[in-house]
N, C-alpha and C positions, 0 to 999 in steps of 0.2 A: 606423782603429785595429784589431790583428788582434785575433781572442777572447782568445789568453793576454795581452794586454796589457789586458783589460777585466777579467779573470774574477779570482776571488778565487784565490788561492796555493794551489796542491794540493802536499804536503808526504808523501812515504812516508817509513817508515824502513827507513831501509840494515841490511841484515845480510848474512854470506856461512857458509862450510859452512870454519870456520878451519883442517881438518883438510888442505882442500887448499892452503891455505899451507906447513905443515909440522905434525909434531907434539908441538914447542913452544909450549904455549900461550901464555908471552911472548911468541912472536915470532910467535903469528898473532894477538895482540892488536894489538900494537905496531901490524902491517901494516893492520889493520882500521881502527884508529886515522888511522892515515898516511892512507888512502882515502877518511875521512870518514863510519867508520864505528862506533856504539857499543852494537850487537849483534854477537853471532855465533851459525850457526847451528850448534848441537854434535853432532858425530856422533862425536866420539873424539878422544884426546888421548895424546902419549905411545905412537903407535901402536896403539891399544887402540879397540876399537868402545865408544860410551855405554852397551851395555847389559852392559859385561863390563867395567868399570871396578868397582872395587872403595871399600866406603863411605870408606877413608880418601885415594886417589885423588881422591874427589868431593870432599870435605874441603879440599883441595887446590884443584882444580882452582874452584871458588867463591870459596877466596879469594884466588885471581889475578886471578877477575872482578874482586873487591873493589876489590883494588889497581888494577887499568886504569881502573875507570871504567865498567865492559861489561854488558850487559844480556845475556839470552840469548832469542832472539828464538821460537825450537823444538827441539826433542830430534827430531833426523834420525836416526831410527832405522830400523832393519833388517827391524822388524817385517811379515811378511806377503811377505820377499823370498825363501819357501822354495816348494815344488813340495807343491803339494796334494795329489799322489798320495801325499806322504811324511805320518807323521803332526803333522799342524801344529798338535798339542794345546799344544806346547812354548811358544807363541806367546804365549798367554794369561802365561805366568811371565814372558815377556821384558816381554813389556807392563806387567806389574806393577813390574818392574823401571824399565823409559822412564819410566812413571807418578811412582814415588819420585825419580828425576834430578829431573824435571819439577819435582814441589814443592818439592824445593833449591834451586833454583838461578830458581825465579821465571818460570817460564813455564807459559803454557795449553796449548802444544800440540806435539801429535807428531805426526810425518810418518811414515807405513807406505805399504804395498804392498795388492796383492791378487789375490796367491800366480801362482807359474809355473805354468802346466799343462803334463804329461807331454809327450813329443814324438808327434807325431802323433795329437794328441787336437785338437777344436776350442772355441773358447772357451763353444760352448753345451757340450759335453760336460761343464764342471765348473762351469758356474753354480750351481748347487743347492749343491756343498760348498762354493764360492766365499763366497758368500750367508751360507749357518749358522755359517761361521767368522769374516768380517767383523760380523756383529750378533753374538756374543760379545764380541768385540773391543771394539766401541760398545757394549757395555750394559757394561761395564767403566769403559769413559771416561767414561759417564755418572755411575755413581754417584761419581766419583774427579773430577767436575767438569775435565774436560781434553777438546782438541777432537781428535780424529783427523784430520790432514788427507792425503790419501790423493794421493800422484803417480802420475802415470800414466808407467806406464813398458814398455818395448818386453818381447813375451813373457809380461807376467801378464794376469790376465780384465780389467783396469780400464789396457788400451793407448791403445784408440781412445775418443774421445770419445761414444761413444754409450752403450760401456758402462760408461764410466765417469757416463754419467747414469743408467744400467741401477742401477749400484750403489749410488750416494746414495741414489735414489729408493725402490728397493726394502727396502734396509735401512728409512731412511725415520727415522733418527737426527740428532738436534741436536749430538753430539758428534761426527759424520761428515760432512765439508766435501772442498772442493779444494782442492788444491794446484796450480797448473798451472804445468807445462812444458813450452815450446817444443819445444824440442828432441827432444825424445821423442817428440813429437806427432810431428816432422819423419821421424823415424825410424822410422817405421811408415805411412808415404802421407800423410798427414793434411796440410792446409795449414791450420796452428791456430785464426787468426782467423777464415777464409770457414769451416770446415768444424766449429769446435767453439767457436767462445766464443760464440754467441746462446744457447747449449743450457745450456751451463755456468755462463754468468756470475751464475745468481740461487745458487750455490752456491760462486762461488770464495771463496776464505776468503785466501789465500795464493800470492803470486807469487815464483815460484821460477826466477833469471836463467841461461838459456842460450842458444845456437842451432844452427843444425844443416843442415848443403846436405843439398837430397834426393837428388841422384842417388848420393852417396859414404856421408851417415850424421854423414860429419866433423864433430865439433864447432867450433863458431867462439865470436869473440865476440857479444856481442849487437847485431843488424843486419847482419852481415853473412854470413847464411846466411837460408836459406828461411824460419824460423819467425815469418815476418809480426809483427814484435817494433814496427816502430813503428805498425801498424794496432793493434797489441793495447794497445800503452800508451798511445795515445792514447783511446780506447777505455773503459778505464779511469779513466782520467783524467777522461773525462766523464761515467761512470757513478758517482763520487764516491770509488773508490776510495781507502782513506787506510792501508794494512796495509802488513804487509812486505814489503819487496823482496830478495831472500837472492839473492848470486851465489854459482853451484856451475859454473865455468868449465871446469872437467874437459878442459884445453886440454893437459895434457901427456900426461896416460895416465888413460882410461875403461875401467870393467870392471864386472862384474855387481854387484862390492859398493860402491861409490864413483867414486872419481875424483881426479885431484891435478892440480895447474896449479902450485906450488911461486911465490914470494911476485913474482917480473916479472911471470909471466902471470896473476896474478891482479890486479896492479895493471893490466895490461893489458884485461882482461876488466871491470875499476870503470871507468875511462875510459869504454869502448867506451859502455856504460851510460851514466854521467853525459853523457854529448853524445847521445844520443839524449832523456834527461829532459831538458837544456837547452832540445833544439830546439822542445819540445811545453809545456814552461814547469814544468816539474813539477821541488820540490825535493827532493833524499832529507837527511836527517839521521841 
């Protein structure tokens, strides 16, 4: 008898970034729905980024959840996806902004960055402002009771897996977790599992579904590029794992502020997914 036929049912919840459906929120509910999913993960609606949606928009936009049925799993916000050299004072207001969605709409947490640095600087070059800007950031989320969970993404100080244990650690915040993505990892050398989940794993907080070949960059579905997707969820799986799983398939067109896979490839990119959790035993709801 193999282990997942012994072991007790490990069960995530599905959520995705419904903006790369389209930006109808019926109809990235609808599709979420159809996919077997009753989160979504909000980054914007109506073509609008979450933190420049306006209060009677939100208004709206909650009581659509209302109607679908939908929970909202994080506010994928923007926050910390600017260049440090520039004044990233402005951060703190958006934040406050992500923060107020947040308590609307029934979620703990916000997905940020941490900050691009200048071209031809190197990542120690801006650790220090990197550093005093993120712990504002988190002493904010603190007192506002919400988790900052922070993606690593190609270009800012918190790319590679080192510094982005550089960054929890040293900030050294309860409201500052991971988010981890494959793909990104992928996109920057890293082979995510051997190279970064021992490091990371006492801090991920949030799994965030993509993949990625290394030699191109190309986004795929999940497994079938470099980002060691079924070493990772298995992995997880047996580290007891029970959080989100949000697909951000960014299979038609990726760019510095998002992504879009439009509602085929995004049922494409839940497939890919779902048969990788089949094969390891794990359910998503």
């Amino acid at each position: 008898m193999s282990r997942t036929e012994t072991q007790i049912p490990v069960t995530w919840t599905l959520s995705g970034f419904g903006d790369e459906i389209g930006p109808d929120p019926d109809i990235q509910f609808a599709v979420l729905r159809a996919l077997g999913a009753r989160h979504v993960e909000m980054r914007g609606a109506w073509g609008v980024n979450v933190v420049d949606l306006t209060d009677e928009q939100i208004e709206t936009y909650a009581g659509t959840l209302e109607r679908w049925g939908m929970g909202v799993s994080a506010i994928a916000s923007p926050i910390g996806k600017v260049n440090i050299a520039d004044d990233p004072g402005d951060e703190l207001r958006r934040l406050a902004r992500a923060i107020a969605v947040a308590h609307r709409l029934g979620t703990g947490y916000i997905r940020m960055f941490s900050f691009y640095r200048p071209q031809g600087s190197s990542a120690e070059d801006v650790r220090d402002p990197v550093l005093k800007h993120i712990s504002a950031l988190a002493r904010l989320a603190e007192r506002e009771n919400v988790v900052l969970v922070h993606e690593n993404e190609k270009d800012i100080y918190g790319d590679r897996p080192e510094r982005v244990l550089d960054l929890i650690e040293s900030v050294g915040s309860s409201a500052l977790r991971v988010a981890w993505d494959s793909a990104n990892f992928v996109q920057v050398g890293v082979r995510p599992f051997t190279d970064g989940y021992a490091m990371l794993r006492p801090h991920l907080e949030y799994l965030q579904v993509k993949d990625a070949i290394a030699a191109t960059g190309e986004v795929t579905p999940a497994g079938e590029g470099d980002g060691q997707l079924l070493e990772t969820l298995t992995a997880l799986r047996d580290d007891g794992y029970t959080g989100f799983a949000s697909l951000e398939p960014h299979l038609a067109l990726g760019h510095a502020m998002g992504g879009f896979s439009g509602p085929a490839l995004f049922g494409k990119a839940a497939r890919a997914f779902a048969g990788l959790c089949d094969s390891i035993g794990v359910a998503t709801a």
